[in-house]
C-alpha positions in Angstrom: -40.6 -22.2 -13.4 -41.5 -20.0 -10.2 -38.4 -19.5 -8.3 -38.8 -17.7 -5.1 -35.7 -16.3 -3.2 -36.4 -16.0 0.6 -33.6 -14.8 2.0 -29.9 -13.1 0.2 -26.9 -13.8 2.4 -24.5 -11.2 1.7 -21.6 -12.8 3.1 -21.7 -16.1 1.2 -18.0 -15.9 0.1 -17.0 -16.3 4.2 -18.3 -19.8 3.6 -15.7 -20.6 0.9 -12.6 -18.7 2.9 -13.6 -21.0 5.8 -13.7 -24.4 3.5 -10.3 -23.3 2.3 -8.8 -22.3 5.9 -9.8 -25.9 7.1 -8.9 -27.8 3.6 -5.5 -26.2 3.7 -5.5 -27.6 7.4 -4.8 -23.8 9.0 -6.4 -24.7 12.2 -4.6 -27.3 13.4 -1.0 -25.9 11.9 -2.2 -22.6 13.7 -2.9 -24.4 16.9 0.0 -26.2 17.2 2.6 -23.3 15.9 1.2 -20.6 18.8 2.0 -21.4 22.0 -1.6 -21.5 24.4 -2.0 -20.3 28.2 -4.3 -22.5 30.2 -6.8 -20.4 31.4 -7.6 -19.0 27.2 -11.4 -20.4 26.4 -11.0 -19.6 22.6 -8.6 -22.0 20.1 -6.0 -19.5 18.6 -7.1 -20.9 15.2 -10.6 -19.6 15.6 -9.4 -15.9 16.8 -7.1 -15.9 13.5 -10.3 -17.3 11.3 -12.5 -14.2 13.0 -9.8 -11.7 12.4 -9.3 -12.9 8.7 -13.4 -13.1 7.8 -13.7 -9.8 9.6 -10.6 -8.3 6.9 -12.4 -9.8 3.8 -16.3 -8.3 5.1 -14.9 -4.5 5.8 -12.5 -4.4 8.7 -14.2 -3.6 11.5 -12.1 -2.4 14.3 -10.7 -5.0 16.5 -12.9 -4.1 19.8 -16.6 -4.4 17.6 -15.1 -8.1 16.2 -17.0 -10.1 18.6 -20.4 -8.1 18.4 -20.1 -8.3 14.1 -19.1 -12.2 14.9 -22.5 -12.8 16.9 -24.4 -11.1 13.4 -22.4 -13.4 11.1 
């Protein structure tokens, strides 16, 4: 058997935190627990899911969170 691996994704384990976040129904308890202004353009939930994927792949500082979203 000639197994070829093409590409290694080193942060597989963020897909299993995200299938727990939404199996445990986080979004939508996060969403409706935090209170939203009108003019925000990002769910609450999905901040809180950056933050926490960000924790578990090295804690990058808070203001380089969006730039290591965008290589996730």
């Amino acid at each position: 058997m000639n197994v070829q691996v093409k590409k290694v994704y080193r942060n597989y384990y963020l897909n299993i935190i995200s299938a727990l976040f939404k199996k445990l129904g986080l979004p939508q308890l996060i969403d409706h627990l935090v209170p939203v202004d009108p003019q925000c353009q990002t769910r609450v939930s999905d901040a809180v899911q950056a933050i926490i994927y960000n924790m578990f792949d090295g804690r990058q500082a808070l203001v380089h969170v969006e730039r290591w979203a965008q290589e996730i």
